[in-house]
TORKOL-4160 file (C-alpha; in steps of 0.2 Angstrom, whole numbers, padded with zeros to 4 digits, m for minus):
80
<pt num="1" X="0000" Y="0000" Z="0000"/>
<pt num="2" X="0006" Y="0017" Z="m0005"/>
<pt num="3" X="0008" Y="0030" Z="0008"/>
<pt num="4" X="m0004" Y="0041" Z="0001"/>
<pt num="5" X="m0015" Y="0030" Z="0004"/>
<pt num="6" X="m0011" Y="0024" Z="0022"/>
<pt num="7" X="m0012" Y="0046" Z="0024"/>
<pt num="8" X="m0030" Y="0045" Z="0018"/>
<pt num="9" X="m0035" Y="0030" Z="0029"/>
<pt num="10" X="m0027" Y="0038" Z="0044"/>
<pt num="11" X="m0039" Y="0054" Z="0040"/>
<pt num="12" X="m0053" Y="0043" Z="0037"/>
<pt num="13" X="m0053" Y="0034" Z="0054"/>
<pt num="14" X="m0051" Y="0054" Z="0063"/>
<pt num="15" X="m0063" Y="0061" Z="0052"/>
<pt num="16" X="m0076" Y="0046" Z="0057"/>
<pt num="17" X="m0074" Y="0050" Z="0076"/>
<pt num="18" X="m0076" Y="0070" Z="0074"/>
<pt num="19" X="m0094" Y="0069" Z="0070"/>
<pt num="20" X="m0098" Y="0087" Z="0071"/>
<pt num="21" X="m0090" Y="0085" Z="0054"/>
<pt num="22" X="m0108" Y="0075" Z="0046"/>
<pt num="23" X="m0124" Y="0085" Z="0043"/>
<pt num="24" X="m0138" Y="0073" Z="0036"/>
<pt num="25" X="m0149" Y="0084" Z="0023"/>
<pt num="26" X="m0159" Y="0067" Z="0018"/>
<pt num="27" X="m0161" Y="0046" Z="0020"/>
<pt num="28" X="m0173" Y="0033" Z="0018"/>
<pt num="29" X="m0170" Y="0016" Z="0027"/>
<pt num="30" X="m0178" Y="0002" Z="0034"/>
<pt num="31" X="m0178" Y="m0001" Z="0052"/>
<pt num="32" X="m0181" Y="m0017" Z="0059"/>
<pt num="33" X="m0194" Y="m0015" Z="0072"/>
<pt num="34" X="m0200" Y="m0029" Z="0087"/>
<pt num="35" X="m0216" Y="m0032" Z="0075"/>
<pt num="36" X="m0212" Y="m0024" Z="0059"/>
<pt num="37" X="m0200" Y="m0017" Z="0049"/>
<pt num="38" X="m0202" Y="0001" Z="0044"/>
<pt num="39" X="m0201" Y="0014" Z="0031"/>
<pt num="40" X="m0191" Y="0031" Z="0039"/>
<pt num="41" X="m0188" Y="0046" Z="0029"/>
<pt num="42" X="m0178" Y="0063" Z="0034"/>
<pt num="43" X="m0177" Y="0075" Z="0022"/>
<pt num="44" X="m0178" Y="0094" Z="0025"/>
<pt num="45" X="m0176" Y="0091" Z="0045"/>
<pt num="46" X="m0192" Y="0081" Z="0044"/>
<pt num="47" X="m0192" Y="0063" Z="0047"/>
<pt num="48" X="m0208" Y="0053" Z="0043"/>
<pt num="49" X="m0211" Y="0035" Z="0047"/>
<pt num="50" X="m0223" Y="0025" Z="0041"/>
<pt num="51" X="m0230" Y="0017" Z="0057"/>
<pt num="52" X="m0247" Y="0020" Z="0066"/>
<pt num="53" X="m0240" Y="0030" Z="0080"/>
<pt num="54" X="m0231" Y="0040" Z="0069"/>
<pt num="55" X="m0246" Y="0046" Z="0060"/>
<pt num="56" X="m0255" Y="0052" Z="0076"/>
<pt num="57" X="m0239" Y="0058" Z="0083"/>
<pt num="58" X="m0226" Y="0063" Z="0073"/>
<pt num="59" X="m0213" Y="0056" Z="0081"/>
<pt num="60" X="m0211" Y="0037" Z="0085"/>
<pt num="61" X="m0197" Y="0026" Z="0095"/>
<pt num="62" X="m0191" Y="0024" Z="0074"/>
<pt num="63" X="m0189" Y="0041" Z="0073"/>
<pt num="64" X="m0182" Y="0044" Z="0089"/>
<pt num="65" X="m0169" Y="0032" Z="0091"/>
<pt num="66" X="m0161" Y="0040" Z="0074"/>
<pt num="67" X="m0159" Y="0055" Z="0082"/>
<pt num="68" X="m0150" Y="0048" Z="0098"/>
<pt num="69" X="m0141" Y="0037" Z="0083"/>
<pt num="70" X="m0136" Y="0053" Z="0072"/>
<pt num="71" X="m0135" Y="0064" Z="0088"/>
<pt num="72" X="m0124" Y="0080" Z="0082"/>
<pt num="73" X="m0125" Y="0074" Z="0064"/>
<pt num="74" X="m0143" Y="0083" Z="0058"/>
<pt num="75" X="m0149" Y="0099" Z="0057"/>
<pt num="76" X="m0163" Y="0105" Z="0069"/>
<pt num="77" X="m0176" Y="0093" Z="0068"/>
<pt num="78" X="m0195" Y="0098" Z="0063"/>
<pt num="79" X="m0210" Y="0087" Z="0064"/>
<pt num="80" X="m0221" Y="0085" Z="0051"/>
């Protein structure tokens, strides 16, 4: 391996640990759920999940554990 590269994977592995770094403008995953798996969407500062709570709520355990997963990585959150 060229030093180049063992430079860029030494930056990589500091880079991932600042995490002030990462902003998240937008995503769609699935999350695997107790029951169900589910459909989560951010985009604009909005998440939106397609589970029933969510719809009378807007906000859900889905929705919350991706913020204490992303914690400093997304921009001020809004519900929809």
């Amino acid at each position: 391996m060229d030093s180049g590269m063992i430079g860029k994977i030494e930056k990589a592995k500091r880079y991932a640990q600042e995490r002030e770094r990462f902003r998240f403008s937008s995503f769609d995953i699935t999350f695997h759920g107790d029951n169900n798996d589910h459909r989560v969407t951010f985009e604009g500062s909005v998440f939106k999940c397609d589970c029933e709570f969510f719809v009378t709520h807007q906000h859900c355990a889905h929705t919350m554990a991706l913020e204490n997963l992303l914690k400093d990585m997304l921009p001020e959150t809004v519900k929809a």
